[in-house]
C-alpha positions as CSV (number, residue, x, y, z in Angstrom):
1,X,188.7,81.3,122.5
2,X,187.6,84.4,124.4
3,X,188.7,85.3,128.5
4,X,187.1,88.2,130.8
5,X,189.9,90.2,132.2
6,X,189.8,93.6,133.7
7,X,191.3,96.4,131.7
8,X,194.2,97.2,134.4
9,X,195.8,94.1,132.4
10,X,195.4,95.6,128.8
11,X,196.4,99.0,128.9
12,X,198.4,101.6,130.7
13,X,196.4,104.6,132.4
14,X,197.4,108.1,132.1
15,X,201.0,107.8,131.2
16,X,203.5,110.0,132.7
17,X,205.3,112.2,130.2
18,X,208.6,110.9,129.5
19,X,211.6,112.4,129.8
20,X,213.2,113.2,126.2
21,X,209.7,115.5,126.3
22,X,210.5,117.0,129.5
23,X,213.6,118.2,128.0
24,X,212.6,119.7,124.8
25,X,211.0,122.4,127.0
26,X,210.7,124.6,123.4
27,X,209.3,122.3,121.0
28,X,205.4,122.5,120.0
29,X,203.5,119.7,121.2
30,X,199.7,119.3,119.9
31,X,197.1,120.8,122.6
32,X,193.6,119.0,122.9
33,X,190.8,121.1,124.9
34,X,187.9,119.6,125.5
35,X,185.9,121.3,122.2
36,X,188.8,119.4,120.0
37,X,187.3,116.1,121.0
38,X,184.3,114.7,119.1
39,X,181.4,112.5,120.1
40,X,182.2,109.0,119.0
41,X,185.9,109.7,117.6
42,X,187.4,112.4,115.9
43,X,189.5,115.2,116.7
44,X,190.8,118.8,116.0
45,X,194.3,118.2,116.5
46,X,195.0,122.0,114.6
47,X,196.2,123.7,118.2
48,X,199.6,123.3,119.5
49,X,201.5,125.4,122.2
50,X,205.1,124.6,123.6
51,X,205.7,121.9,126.1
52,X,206.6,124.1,128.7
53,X,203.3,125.8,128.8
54,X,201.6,122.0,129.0
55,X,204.0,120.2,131.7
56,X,201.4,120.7,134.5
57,X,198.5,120.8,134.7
58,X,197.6,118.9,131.0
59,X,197.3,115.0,130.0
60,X,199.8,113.9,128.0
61,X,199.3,111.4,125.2
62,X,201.2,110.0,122.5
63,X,200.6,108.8,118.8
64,X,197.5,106.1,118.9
65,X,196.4,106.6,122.9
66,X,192.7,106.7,123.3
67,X,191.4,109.7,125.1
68,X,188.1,110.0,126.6
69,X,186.2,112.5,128.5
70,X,186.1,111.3,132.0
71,X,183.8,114.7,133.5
72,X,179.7,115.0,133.3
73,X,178.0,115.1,130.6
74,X,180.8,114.7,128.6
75,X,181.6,111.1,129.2
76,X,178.0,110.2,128.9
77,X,177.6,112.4,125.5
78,X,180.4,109.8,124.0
79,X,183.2,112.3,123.3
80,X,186.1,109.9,122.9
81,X,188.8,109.9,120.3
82,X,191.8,107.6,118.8
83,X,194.5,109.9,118.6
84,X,196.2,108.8,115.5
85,X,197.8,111.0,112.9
86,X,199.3,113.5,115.2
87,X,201.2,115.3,113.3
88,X,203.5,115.9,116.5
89,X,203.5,112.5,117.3
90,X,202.6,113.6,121.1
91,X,200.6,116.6,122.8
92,X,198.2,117.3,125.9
93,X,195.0,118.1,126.5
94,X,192.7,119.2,129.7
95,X,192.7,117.3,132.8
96,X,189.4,116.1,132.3
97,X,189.8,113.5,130.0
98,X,191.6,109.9,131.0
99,X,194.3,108.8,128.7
100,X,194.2,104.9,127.7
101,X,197.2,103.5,126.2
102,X,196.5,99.4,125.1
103,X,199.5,97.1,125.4
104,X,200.2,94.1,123.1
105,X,197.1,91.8,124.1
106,X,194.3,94.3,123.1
107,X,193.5,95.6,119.4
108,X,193.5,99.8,119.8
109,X,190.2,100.1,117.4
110,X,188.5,97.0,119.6
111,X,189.2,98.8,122.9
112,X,188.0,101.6,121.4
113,X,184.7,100.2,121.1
114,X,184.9,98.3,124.2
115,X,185.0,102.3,126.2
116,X,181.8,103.3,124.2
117,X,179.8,100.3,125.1
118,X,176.8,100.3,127.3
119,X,177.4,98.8,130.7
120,X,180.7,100.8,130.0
121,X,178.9,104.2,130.1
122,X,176.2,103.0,132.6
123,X,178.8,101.7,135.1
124,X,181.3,104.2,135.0
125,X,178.3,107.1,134.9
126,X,177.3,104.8,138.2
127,X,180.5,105.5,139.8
128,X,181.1,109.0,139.1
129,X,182.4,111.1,142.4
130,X,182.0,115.0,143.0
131,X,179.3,117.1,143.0
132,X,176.3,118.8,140.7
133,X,178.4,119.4,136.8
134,X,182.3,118.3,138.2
135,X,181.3,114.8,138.3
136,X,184.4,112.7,137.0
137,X,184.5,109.1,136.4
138,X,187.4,107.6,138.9
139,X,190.7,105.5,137.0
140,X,189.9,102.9,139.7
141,X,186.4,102.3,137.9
142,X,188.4,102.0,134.6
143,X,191.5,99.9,135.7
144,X,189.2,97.3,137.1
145,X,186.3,97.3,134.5
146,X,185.9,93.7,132.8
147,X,186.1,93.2,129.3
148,X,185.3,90.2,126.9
149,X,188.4,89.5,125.1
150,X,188.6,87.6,122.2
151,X,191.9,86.6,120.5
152,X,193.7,89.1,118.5
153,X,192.5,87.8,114.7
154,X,189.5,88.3,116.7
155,X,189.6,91.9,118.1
156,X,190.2,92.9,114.8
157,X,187.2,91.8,112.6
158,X,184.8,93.2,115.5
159,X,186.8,96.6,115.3
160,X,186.5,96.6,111.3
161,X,182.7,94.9,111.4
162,X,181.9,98.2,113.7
163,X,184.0,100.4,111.5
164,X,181.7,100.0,108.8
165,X,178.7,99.6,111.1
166,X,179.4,103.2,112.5
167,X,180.5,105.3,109.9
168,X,177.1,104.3,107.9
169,X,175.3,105.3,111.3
170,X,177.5,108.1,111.8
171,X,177.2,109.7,108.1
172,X,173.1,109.2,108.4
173,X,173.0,111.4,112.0
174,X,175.8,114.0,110.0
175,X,173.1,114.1,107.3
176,X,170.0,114.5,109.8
177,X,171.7,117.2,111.8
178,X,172.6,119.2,108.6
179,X,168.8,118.6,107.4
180,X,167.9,120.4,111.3
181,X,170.6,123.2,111.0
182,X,168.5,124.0,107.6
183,X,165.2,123.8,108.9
184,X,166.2,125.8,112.1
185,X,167.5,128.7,109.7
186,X,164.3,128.6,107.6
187,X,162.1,128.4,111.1
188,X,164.3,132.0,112.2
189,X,164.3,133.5,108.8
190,X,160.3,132.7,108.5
191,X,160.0,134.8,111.5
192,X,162.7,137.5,111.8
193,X,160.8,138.3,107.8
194,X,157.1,138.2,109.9
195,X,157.9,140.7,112.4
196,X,160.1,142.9,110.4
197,X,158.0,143.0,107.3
198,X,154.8,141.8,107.7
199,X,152.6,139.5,105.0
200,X,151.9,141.8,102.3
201,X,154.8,142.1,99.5
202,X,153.1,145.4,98.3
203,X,152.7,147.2,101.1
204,X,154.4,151.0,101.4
205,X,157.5,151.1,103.6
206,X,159.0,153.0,105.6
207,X,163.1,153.5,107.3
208,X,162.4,152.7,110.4
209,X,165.5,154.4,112.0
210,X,166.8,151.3,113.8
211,X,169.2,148.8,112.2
212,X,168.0,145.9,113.6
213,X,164.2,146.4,111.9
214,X,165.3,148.1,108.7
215,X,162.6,149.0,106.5
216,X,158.8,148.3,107.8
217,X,155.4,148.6,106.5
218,X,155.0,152.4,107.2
219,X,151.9,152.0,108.8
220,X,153.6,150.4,111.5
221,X,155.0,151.7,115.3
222,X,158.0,151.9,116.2
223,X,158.4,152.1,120.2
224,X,160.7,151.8,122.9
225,X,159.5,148.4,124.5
226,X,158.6,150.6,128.2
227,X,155.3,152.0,126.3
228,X,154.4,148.6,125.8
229,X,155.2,146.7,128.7
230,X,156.1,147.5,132.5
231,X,157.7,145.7,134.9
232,X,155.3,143.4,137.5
233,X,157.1,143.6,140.9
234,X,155.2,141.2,143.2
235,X,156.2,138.9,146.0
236,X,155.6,135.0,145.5
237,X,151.7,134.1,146.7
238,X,151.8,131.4,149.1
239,X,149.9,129.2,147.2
240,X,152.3,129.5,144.1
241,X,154.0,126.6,142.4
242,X,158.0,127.0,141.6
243,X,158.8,127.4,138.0
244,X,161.3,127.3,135.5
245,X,162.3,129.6,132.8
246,X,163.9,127.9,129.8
247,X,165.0,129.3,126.5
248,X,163.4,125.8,124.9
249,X,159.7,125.4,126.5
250,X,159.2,129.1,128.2
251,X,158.5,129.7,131.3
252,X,156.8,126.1,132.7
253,X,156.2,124.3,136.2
254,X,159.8,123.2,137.5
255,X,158.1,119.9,137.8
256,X,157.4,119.9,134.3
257,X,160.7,121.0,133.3
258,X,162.3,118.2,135.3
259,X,159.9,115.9,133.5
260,X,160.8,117.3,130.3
261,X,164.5,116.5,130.6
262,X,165.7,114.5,133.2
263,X,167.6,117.3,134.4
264,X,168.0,118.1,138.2
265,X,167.5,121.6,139.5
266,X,168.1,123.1,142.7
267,X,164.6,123.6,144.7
268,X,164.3,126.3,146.7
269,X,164.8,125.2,150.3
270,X,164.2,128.5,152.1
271,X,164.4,132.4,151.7
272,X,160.7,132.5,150.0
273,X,160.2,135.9,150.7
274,X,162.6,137.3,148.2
275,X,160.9,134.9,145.3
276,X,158.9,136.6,143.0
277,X,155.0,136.3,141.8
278,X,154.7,135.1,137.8
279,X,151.3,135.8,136.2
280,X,150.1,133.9,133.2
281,X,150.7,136.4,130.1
282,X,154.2,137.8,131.3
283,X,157.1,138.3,129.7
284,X,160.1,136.7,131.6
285,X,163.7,138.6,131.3
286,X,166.0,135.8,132.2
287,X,169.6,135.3,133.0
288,X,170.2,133.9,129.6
289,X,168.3,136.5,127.4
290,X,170.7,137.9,125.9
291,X,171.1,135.0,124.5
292,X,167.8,133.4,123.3
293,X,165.2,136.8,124.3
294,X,162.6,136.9,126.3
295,X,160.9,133.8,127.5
296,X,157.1,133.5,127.6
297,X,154.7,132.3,130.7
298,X,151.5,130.5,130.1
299,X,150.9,129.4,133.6
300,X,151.3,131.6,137.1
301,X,153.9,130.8,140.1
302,X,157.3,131.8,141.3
303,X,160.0,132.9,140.4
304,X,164.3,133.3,141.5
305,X,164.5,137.5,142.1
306,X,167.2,137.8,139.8
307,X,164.5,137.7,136.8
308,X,162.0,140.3,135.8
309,X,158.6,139.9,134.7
310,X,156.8,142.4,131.8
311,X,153.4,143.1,131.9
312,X,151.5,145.0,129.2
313,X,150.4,148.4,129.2
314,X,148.9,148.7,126.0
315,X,146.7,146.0,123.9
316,X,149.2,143.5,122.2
317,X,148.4,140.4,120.6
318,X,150.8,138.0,123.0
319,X,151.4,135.3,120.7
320,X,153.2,138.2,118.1
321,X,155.3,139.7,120.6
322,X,156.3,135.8,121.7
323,X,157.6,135.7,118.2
324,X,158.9,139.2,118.1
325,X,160.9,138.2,121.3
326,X,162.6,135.5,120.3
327,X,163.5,136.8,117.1
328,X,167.7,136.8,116.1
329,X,167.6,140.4,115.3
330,X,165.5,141.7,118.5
331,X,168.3,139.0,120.2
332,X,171.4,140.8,118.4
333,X,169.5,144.5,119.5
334,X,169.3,143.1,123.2
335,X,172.5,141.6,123.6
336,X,174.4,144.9,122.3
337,X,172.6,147.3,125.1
338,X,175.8,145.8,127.4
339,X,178.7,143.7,127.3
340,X,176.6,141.5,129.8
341,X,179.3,138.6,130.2
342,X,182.3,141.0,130.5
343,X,180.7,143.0,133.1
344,X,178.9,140.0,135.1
345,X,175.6,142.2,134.8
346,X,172.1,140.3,134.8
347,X,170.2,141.9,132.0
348,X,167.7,144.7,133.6
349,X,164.6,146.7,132.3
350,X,166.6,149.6,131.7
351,X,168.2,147.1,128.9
352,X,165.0,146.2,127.3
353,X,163.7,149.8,127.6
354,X,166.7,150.6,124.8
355,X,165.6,148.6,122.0
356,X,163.0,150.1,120.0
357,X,160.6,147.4,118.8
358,X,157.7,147.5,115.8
359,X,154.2,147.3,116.5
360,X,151.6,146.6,114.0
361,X,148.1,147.4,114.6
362,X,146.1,144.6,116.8
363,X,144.6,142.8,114.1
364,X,147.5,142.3,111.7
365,X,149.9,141.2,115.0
366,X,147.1,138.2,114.7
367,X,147.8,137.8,111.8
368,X,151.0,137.5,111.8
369,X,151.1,135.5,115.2
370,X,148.9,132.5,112.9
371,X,151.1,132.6,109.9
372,X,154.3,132.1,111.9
373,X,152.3,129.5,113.7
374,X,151.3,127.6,110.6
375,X,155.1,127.6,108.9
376,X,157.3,126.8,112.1
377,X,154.3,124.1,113.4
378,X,155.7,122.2,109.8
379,X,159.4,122.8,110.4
380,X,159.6,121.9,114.1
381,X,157.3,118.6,112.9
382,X,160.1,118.1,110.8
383,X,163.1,118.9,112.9
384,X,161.0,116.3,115.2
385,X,161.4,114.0,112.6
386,X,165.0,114.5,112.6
387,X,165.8,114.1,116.0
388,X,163.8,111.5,116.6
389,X,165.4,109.7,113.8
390,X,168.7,110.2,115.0
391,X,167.8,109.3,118.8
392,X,167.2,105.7,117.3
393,X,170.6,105.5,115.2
394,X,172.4,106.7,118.2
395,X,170.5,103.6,120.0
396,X,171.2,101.2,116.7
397,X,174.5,102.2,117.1
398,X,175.3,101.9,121.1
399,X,173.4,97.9,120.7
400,X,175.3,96.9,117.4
401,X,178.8,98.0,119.6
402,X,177.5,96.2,122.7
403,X,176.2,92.8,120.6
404,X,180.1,92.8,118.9
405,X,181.8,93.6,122.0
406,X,180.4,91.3,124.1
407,X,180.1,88.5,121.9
408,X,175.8,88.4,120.7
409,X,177.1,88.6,117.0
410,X,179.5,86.3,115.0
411,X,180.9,89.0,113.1
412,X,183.4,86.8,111.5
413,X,180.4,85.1,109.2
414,X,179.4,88.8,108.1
415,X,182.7,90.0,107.2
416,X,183.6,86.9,105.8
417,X,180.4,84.7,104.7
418,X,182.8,81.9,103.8
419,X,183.0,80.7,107.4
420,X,178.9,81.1,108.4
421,X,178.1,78.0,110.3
422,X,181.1,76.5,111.5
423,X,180.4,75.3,114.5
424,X,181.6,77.4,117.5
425,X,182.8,80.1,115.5
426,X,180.5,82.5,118.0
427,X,182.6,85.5,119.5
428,X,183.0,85.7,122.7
429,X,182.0,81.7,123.1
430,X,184.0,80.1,126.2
């Protein structure tokens, strides 16, 4: 037989540390940031720190608690864990994860499930409170969430069914993320060679006299980036749309961006003046280009003032210096110019005037611009490939947790064919 019951009746919520750990104020406790915490289970439990640095202020859990991320977009990205195997049998982590400890009536490994299935995520996500990134998912929403529950014997052949479910899901994704961390070092080291080297194996080279280009073809330039480019310092046009610079599409139409992602961004309300004017063809120095260089416009607008904007001075072949921009070692060269998150600087002209970059004449920057093209159109078709594959095992996997969970799927028949088709056997049936 199977009952609904809210979850205030299976489990205790946040325990409150108890006292014989209150007053071992010296002895090492395991510590649990949030980066410890895996999506869909697993843990770095390596960190410990003493219990008096972790009485306030920190979550405290114990031996086989369930911790989950309770803060946006953590809770929706799935990071929740069992936290068995402590090898300090208790520890605390950050505040913004809520610690679920089941009682008797609930199997830990089926509740487990039961927090990473879909009207789960949805409602809680639904009930979130706070504002913009702090949005937190409230204990109320948890404590009176209602859950199918089966009986014990029950519990536990969904819990092993999805064991063996997930970790063939799991160990596919694992394997398509490795085949993308491959194809994304090929795609940088097919263009950090490009625009360092060129496309002829025999040609003459030449020490450059700047570590982060090495050797060139000698008939190459090497240049400080101002005798190429100059900064475009216009005022937003009236008629100009708002746009969005992003270290994955570019510079693009907020609009689009928003399109592109689902993400929200903050419009721009008032204070229009101090916006500034984007032509197609510029080169965007953004907030974030020290860490992914300089992003690339293809359509005109505005733009927040705390960016700049390059034009060019001399000829260049735009689609090679797009490349050239965004390559790791031009990135490395950019990001050592200042210690720009120590000092709280935004990165300046004066920063991209200091790296020297290397020019090839007009016609072989073509060149070059098409070959890249050519090899990183087949690896991002690939790493497409990837992704999209593992968008559709993350689905597989949230509808085979939500079918066992809620009682679609006799899982009893498939983990033991012996009783498949006896009648009523359904889980989940009244």
């Amino acid at each position: 037989m199977s009952r609904k019951t809210r979850l205030r009746f299976l489990i205790d919520l946040n325990p409150a540390v108890p006292m014989q750990v209150r007053n071992a104020p010296e002895q090492e406790a395991t510590f649990l940031p949030m980066e410890a915490i895996k999506e869909h289970g697993g843990f770095d439990g390596s960190r410990s720190r003493p219990v008096k640095d972790l009485l306030t202020g920190y979550s405290y859990f114990e031996n086989g608690d369930i911790a989950y991320a309770k803060v946006t977009p953590c809770f929706e990205n799935g990071k929740i864990t069992v936290l068995d195997n402590l090898d300090l049998e208790f520890g605390f982590g950050t505040t913004e994860v809520t610690v679920v400890r089941p009682n008797a009536h609930i199997d830990r490994r089926y509740l487990f499930y039961v927090l990473q299935e879909d009207s789960f995520k949805q409602f809680g996500k639904a009930s979130m409170t706070g504002a913009g990134g702090l949005k937190r998912v409230p204990e109320s929403f948890t404590k009176d969430f209602v859950v199918q529950l089966p009986e014990l014997p029950q519990q536990k052949s969904i819990a092993t069914f999805l064991d063996r479910e997930t970790t063939e899901i799991d160990a596919f994704i694992a394997d398509q993320e490795e085949l993308i961390e491959l194809l994304s070092e090929r795609r940088t080291a097919t263009i950090t060679h490009a625009v360092t080297k060129g496309l002829n194996p025999n040609a003459p080279m030449k020490d450059s006299g700047v570590d982060w280009l090495g050797e060139i073809p000698s008939h190459w330039e090497v240049r400080s980036g101002r005798r190429f480019f100059k900064v475009r310092n216009e005022k937003a046009m009236a008629e100009d749309e708002q746009l969005a610079a992003t270290q994955e599409f570019g510079v693009i139409k907020q609009q689009q961006y928003i399109e592109l992602t689902g993400n929200r961004v903050v419009t721009v309300q008032k204070g229009f003046d101090i916006l500034k004017h984007v032509e197609a063809g510029d080169f965007v120095i953004s907030m974030r280009s020290f860490q992914g260089g300089l992003e690339y416009s293809e359509v005109s607008g505005k733009i927040s003032s705390a960016y700049v904007m390059l034009t060019n001075t001399r000829p260049v072949f735009k689609k090679y210096v797009k490349y050239l921009f965004k390559s790791t070692g031009y990135i490395s060269a950019l990001r050592s110019t200042s210690n720009l998150v120590r000092d709280g600087q935004a990165m300046r002209f004066s920063n991209f005037a200091m790296v020297p970059i290397a020019m090839p004449p007009l016609s072989e920057q073509a060149a070059l611009a098409d070959f890249i093209e050519q090899e990183t159109s087949e690896i991002d078709n690939a790493i497409a490939d990837a992704r999209e594959a593992i968008a559709l095992s993350k689905e597989r996997r949230a509808a085979v947790i939500s079918a066992a969970v809620t009682g679609k799927i006799d899982v009893r028949s498939i983990i033991d064919p012996a009783i498949s088709g006896v009648e009523g056997s359904s889980v989940g049936a009244a």
